[in-house]
C-alpha positions in Angstrom: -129.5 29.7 7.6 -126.4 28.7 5.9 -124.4 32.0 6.6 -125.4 32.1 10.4 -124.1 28.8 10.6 -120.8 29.5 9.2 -121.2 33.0 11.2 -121.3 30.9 14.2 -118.6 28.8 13.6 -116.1 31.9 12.8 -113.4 32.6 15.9 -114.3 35.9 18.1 -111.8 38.1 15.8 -113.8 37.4 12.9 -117.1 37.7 14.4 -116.2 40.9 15.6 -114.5 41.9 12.5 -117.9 41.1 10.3 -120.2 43.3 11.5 -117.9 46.5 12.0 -116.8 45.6 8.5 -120.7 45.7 7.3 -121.8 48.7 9.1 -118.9 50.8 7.7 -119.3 49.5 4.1 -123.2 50.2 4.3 -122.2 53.5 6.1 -120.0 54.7 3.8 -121.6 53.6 0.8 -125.0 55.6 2.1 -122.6 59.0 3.3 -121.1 58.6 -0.4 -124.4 58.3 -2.4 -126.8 60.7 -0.2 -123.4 63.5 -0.1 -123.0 63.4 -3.6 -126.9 63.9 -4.6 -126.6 67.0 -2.5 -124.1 68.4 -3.5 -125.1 67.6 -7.0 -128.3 69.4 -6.5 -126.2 72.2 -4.3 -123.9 72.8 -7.9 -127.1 72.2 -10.2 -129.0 75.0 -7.6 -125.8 77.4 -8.1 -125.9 76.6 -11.6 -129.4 78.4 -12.1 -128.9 80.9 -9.6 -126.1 82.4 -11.0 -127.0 82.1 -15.0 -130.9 83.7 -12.9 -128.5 86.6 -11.7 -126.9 86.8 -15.2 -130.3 87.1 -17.2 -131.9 89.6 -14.1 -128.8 92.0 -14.1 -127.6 92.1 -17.9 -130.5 95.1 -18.5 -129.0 97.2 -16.0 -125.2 96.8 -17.5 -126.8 98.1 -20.9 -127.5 101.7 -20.9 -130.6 102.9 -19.7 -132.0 104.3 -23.1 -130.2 100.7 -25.1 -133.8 98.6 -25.7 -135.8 102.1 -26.7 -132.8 102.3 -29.4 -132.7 98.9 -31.0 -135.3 99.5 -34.1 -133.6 98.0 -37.0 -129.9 97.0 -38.1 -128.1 100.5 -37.6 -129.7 101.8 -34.5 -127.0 100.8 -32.8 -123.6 101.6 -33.9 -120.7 99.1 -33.9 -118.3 100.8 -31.2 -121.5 100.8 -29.1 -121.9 97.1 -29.5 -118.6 96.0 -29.0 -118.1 98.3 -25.7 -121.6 96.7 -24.3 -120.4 93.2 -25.4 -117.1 93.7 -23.8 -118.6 94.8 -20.2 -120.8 91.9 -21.0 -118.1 89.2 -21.1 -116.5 90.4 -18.7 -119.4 90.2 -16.1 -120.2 86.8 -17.3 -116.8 85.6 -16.8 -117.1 86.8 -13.0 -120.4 85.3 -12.3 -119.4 81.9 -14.7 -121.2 81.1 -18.0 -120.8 80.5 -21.3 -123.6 82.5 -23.3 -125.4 86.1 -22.2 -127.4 87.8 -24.6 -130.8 89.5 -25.8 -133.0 88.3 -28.9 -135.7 90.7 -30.5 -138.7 88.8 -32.2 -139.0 90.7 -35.6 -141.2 88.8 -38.3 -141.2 85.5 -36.9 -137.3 85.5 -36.9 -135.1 86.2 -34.0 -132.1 88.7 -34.0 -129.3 89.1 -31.0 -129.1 92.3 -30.2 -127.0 92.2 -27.2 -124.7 89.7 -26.1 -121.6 88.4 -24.3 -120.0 86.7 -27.2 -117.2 89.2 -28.9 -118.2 87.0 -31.8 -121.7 87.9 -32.4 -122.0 91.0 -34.0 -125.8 93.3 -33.8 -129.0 92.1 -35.4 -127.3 89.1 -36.4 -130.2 86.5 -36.9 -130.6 83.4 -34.6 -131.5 81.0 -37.4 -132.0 77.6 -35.0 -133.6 79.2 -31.8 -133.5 76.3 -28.9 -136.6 75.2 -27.5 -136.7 77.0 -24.4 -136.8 80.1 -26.3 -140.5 79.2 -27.9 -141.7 77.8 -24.6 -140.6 81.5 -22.9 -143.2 83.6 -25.3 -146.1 81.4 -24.4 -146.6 83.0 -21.1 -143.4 84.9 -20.8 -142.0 83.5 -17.5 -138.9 82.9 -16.6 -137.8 79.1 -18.0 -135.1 76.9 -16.4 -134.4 73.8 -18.4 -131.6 71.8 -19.8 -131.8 72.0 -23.5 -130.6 70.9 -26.6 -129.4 73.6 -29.0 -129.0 73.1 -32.6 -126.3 75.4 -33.1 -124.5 75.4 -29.7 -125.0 71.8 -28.3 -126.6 71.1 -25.0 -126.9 73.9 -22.7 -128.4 74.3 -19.4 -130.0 77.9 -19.5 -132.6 80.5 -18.0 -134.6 82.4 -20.5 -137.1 84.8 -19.7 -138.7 87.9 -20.8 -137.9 91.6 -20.9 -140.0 94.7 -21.7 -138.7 98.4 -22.4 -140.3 101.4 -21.5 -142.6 101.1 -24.4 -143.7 97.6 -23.9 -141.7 95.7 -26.8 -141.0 92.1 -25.1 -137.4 90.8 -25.6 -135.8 87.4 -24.4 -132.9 87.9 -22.4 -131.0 84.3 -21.6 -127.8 83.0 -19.7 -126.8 79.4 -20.4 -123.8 77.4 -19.5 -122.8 74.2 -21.4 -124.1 70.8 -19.9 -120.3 69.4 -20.3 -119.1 71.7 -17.7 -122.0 71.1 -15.2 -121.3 67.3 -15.5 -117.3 68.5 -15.1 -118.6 69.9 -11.9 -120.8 66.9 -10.9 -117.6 64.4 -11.7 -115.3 66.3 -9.6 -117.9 66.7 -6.4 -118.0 62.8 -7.1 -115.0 62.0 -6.9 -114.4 64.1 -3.5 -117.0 62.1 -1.9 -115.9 58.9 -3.1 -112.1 60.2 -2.3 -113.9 60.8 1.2 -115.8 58.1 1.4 -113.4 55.4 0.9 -110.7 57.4 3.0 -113.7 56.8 6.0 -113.9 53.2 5.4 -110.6 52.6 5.1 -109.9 53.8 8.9 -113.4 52.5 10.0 -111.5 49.1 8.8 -108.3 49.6 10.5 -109.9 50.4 13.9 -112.9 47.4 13.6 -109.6 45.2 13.0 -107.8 46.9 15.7 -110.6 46.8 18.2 -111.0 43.1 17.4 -107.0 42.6 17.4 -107.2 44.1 21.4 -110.3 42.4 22.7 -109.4 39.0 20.6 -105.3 38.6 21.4 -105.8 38.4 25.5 -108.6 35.8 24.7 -106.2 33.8 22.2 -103.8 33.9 25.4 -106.0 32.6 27.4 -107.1 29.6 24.9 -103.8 28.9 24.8 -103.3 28.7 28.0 -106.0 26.2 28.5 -104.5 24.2 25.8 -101.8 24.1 28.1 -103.4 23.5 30.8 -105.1 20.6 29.5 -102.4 18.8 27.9 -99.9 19.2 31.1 -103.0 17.3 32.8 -103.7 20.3 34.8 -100.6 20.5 36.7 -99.9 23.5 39.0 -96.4 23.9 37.5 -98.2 25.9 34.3 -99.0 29.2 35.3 -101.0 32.2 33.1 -99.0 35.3 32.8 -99.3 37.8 35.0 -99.1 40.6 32.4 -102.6 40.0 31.1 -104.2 40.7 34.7 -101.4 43.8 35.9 -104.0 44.8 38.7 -105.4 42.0 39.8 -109.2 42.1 40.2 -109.4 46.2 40.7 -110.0 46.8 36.6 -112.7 47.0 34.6 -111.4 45.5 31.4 -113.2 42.4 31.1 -110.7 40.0 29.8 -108.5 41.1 32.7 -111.0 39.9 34.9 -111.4 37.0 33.2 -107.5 36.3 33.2 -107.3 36.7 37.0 -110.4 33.9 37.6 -108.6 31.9 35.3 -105.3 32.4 37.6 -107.5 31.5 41.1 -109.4 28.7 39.3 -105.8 27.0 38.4 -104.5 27.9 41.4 -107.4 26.1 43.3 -107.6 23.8 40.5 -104.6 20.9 41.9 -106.6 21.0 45.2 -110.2 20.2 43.6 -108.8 17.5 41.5 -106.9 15.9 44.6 -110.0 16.0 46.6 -111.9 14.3 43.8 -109.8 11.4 43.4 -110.1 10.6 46.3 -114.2 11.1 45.8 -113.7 9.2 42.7 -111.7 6.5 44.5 -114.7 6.2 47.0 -117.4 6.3 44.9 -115.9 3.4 42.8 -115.6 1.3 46.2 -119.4 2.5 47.0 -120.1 1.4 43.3 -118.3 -2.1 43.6 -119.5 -2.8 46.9 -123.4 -1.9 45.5 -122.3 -4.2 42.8 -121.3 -7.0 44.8 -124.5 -6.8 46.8 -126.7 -7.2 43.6 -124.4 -10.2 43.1 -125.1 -11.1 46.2 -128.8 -10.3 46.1 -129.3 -12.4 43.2 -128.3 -15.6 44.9 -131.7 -15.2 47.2 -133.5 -15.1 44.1 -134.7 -18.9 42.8 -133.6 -20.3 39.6 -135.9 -20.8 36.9 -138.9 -22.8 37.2 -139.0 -26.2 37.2 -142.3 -27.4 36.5 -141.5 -30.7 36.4 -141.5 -30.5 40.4 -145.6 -30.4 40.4 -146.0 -33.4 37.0 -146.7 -30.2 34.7 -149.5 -28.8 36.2 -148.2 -25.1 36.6 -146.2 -23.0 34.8 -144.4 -20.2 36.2 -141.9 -17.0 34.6 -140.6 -13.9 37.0 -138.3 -11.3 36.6 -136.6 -8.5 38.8 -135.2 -5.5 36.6 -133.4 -3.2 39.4 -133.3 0.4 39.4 -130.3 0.8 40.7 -127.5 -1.9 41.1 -129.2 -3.3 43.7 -133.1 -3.4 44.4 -135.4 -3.7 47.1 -137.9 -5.5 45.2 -138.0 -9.6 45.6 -139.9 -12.8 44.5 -140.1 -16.3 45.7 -141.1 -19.5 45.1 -140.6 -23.3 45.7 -143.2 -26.4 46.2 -143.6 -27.2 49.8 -144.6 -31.0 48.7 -145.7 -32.3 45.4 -149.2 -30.4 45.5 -148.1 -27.3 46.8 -146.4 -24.5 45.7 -145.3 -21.3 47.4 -144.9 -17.9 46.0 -144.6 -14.8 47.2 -143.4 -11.0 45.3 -142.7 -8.0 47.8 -141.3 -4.5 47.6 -139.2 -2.9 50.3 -139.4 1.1 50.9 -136.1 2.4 49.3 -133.5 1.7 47.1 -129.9 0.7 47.1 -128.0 -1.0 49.7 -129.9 -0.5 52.8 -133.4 -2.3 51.2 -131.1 -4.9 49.1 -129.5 -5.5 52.8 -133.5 -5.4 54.1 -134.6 -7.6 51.4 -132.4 -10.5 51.9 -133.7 -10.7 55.2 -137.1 -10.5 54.2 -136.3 -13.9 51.9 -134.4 -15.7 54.6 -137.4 -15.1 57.1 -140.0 -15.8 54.4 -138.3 -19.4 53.5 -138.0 -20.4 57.1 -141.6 -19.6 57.9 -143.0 -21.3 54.9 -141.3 -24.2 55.7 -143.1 -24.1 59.4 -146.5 -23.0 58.8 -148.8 -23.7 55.9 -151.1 -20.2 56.3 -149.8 -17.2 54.2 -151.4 -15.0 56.9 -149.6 -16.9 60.0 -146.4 -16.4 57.9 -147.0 -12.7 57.7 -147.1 -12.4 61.1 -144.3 -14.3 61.9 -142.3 -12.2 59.5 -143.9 -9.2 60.5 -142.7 -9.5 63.9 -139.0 -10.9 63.0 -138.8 -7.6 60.9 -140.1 -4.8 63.3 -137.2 -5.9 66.1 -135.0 -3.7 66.4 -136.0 -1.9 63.2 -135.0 1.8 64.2 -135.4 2.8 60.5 -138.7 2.5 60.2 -137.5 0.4 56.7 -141.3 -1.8 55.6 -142.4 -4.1 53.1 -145.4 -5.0 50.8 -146.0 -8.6 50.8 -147.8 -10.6 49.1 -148.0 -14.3 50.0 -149.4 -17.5 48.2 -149.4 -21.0 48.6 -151.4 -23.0 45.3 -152.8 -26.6 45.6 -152.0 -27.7 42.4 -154.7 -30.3 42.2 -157.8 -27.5 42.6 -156.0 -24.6 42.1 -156.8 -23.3 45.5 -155.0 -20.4 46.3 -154.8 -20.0 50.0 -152.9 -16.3 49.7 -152.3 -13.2 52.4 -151.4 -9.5 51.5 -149.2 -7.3 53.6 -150.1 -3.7 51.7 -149.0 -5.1 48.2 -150.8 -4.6 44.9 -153.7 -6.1 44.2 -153.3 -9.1 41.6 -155.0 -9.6 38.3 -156.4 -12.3 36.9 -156.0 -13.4 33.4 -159.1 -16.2 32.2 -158.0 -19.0 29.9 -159.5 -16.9 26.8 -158.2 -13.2 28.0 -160.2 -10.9 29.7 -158.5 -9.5 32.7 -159.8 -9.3 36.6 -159.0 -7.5 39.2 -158.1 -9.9 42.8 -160.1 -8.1 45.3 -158.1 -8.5 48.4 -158.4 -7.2 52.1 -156.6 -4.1 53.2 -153.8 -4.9 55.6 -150.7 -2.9 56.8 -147.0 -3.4 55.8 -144.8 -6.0 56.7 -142.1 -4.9 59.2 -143.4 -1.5 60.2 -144.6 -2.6 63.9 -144.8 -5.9 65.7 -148.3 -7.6 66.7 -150.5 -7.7 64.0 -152.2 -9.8 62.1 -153.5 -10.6 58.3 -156.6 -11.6 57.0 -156.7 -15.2 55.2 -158.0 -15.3 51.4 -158.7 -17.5 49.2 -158.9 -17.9 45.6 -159.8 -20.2 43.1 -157.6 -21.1 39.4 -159.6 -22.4 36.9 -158.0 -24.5 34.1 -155.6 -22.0 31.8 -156.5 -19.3 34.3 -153.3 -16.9 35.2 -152.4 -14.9 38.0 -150.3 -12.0 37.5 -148.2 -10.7 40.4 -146.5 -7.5 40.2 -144.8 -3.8 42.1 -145.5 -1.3 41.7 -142.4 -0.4 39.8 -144.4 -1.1 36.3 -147.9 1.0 37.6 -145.7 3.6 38.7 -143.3 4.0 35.6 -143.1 7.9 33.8 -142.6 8.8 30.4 -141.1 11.9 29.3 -143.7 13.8 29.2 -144.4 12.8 33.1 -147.4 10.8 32.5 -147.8 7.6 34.5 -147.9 4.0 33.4 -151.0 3.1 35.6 -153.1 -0.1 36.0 -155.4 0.6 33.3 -152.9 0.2 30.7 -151.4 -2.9 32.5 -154.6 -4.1 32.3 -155.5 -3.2 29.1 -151.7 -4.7 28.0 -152.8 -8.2 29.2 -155.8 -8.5 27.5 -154.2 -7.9 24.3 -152.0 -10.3 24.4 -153.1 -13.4 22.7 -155.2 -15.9 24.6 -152.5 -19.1 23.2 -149.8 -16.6 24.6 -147.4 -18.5 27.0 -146.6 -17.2 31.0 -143.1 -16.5 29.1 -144.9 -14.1 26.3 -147.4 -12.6 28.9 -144.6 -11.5 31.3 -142.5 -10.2 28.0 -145.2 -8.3 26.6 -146.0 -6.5 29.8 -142.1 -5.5 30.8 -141.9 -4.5 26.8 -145.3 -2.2 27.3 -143.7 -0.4 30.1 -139.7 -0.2 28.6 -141.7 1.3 25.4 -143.6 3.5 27.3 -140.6 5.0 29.6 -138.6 5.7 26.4 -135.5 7.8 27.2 -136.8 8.5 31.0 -134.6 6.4 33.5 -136.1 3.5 35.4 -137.2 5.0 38.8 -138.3 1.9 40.5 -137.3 -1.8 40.6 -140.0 -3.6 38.6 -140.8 -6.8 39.4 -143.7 -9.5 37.8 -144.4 -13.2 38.9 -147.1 -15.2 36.7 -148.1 -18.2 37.1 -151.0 -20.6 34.9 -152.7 -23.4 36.3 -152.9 -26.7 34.2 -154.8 -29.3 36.3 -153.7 -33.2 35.5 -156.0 -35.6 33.9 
């Protein structure tokens, strides 16, 4: 792993270098090694074939009657021997060898009574016979063999057997010493190797060259990014022309390459003009989204003073946007010193047009609430302030509560919102059953049911959007209200409205991980504390 890591951080020349550089060493290596065991066995073949040819013919350059006549010491006469050993040596000379001759077996010793050697003279007794020559009379056949020879070193030889024309067996032998066969097999060596490394060598030189040509026009071109980038893309820097001579009509590829990278920098001063100028606009959408989430945030009340109601409630609520500004909301403020008013909503949307749709829906909200004590009477009202003149169809999910703080009455309305859960003093979590009823602001002339609900002591009611139901994780699973659920009734029973709300907005940050928020999330809860 680490050489294909520093394989990948090599520049282009060098990759491309590398593997020309391998395949020719591997290639050459293998061509050297596999030539020069041929050839080998091509001058070790030779070898035997001619000292074979040697052994086969040297009866026939004898006279026809010689083997009849050898019988003892003076059957043959010396002028005889030195004229047959003379036309001997000189046919073994022609066919190459070092040693020709012809032994007689005569009581268990072995005489030469032919032979190529101007130094041997007739019946002259072989007193250290080579091994080949014992193995030949076991089954008189021809024997090929490299062997070692007392008296004349290591020879590589073929010995077989002969018969005259009245059966007496001779051995007749050609053998060649093993120095000169490895002379041979050194030489054919060093011709491959000579050959070989001449191959590689130019193998080398046009990998490098090959990489030089396809490499140089690509270092151009880096540089001319370089360039490029450091002039802050200005038009004045131009590529030269001689890398792209035809324009688009070739098939080199880096030719091709060097004219797009001509067109792109020509185009190049126009696209960053034009995105400037989308920069410049985008920043002013930006600010002005910014400035309505400033602006949003002033519709949203301050923390809770419970104070207001002598202690009997406490209250936490926070709005985490998606975007810079939300169309989620929350309210609340006492109408008197037993009543409070709440109310948590989510417009359809996001960004600036249900931020713009949300302020209304506050502004609408307070002034009905201040008018009419029902939660469902104020739906209506703000149901039919919202749907004039509403050409974009924008809605929202209300819902709407007002709490006596001396019974914990709940007198409450929803407009399409979430069902609420209830939290009991020592933890286990309920559902609010409420009546189905349409959105707020989608069309003018309905109505909403009135409900009501009772707080015991410690009980809490938990308010939500469903931007924390509706959160995904990475792996596109969904939050959902059984884990909200199950979230709350972990939480400790002595846990305050502040820890409740904490632990639920952690749950669902810890769930989402790395995913990006895709809805505002939004969670009023509020605990009932009756007075003595």
């Amino acid at each position: 792993m680490k050489l294909v890591a520093w394989y990948r951080r090599q520049p282009i020349r060098r990759k491309i270098f590398i593997p020309f550089f391998g395949i020719t060493l591997f290639s050459s290596t293998i061509f050297t090694i596999y030539g020069f065991k041929q050839n080998v066995k091509a001058i070790q073949d030779g070898i035997d074939k001619r000292l074979l040819i040697a052994a086969s013919t040297m009866p026939q350059l004898l006279p026809a009657d010689y083997f009849e006549r050898v019988q003892h010491p003076g059957s043959i006469t010396g002028d005889e021997h030195w004229n047959n050993t003379r036309r001997l040596d000189i046919f073994l000379r022609n066919i190459g060898g070092t040693y020709l001759y012809a032994l007689l077996q005569e009581s268990n010793r072995y005489y030469f009574v032919a032979s190529a050697d101007t130094g041997t003279p007739y019946w002259v007794q072989y007193t250290n016979p080579a091994p080949n020559i014992y193995e030949v009379q076991k089954d008189w056949k021809v024997n090929i063999s490299t062997t070692p020879d007392p008296d004349y070193g290591l020879l590589r030889s073929v010995v077989m057997g002969f018969k005259d024309s009245s059966g007496r067996r001779f051995i007749v032998g050609a053998d060649i010493h093993a120095y000169e066969v490895e002379a041979l097999k050194r030489r054919a060596f060093l011709n491959f190797f000579l050959m070989g490394a001449a191959s590689f060598i130019l193998a080398v030189i046009f990998s490098y060259a090959a990489s030089y040509s396809i490499t140089r026009p690509l270092n151009r071109l880096s540089n001319f990014t370089c360039r490029l980038a450091e002039g802050e893309f200005s038009k004045d820097i131009r590529l030269d022309p001689a890398l792209f001579p035809d324009g688009n009509r070739t098939k080199a590829e880096t030719a091709i390459l060097a004219y797009d990278f001509d067109r792109m920098q020509s185009n190049l001063a126009e696209h960053i003009e034009q995105l400037k100028l989308t920069q410049s606009a985008r920043e002013r959408a930006e600010s002005e989204l910014r400035i309505a989430g400033q602006i949003q945030a002033t519709f949203l009340p301050g923390p809770f003073d419970p104070a207001e109601l002598g202690g009997r409630v406490q209250l936490q609520a926070v709005m985490k946007t998606a975007k810079q500004a939300g169309g989620d909301l929350f309210d609340y403020f006492p109408l008197d010193a037993d009543h409070l008013f709440f109310a948590v909503g989510d417009v359809s949307g996001k960004g600036m047009p249900a931020a713009m749709f949300m302020s209304a829906v506050v502004v609408l909200l307070r002034s009905a609430a201040k008018q009419w004590r029902d939660p469902a009477e104020i739906l209506r009202r703000v149901n039919d302030d919202l749907a004039i003149r509403n050409e974009s169809c924008t809605f929202v999910t209300l819902f709407v509560g007002i709490l006596d703080v001396r019974t914990g009455e709940v007198v409450f309305a929803n407009g399409g919102h979430n069902p609420p859960r209830r939290r009991a003093a020592d933890g286990p979590v309920a559902v609010v059953r409420t009546r189905s009823n349409i959105v707020v602001g989608a069309m003018d002339g309905r109505t909403f049911a009135r409900e009501i609900l009772t707080l015991q002591p410690g009980e809490t009611l938990i308010l939500y959007t469903d931007g924390i139901t509706e959160a995904f994780n990475e792996a596109d699973q969904l939050y959902g209200e059984a884990r909200m659920d199950r979230r709350l009734a972990s939480l400790p029973a002595t846990a305050s409205v502040a820890d409740v709300l904490q632990g639920v907005v952690d749950d669902v940050v810890a769930f989402s991980g790395a995913r990006e928020q895709s809805d505002d999330i939004t969670v009023l809860i509020m605990r009932y504390h009756p007075g003595p």
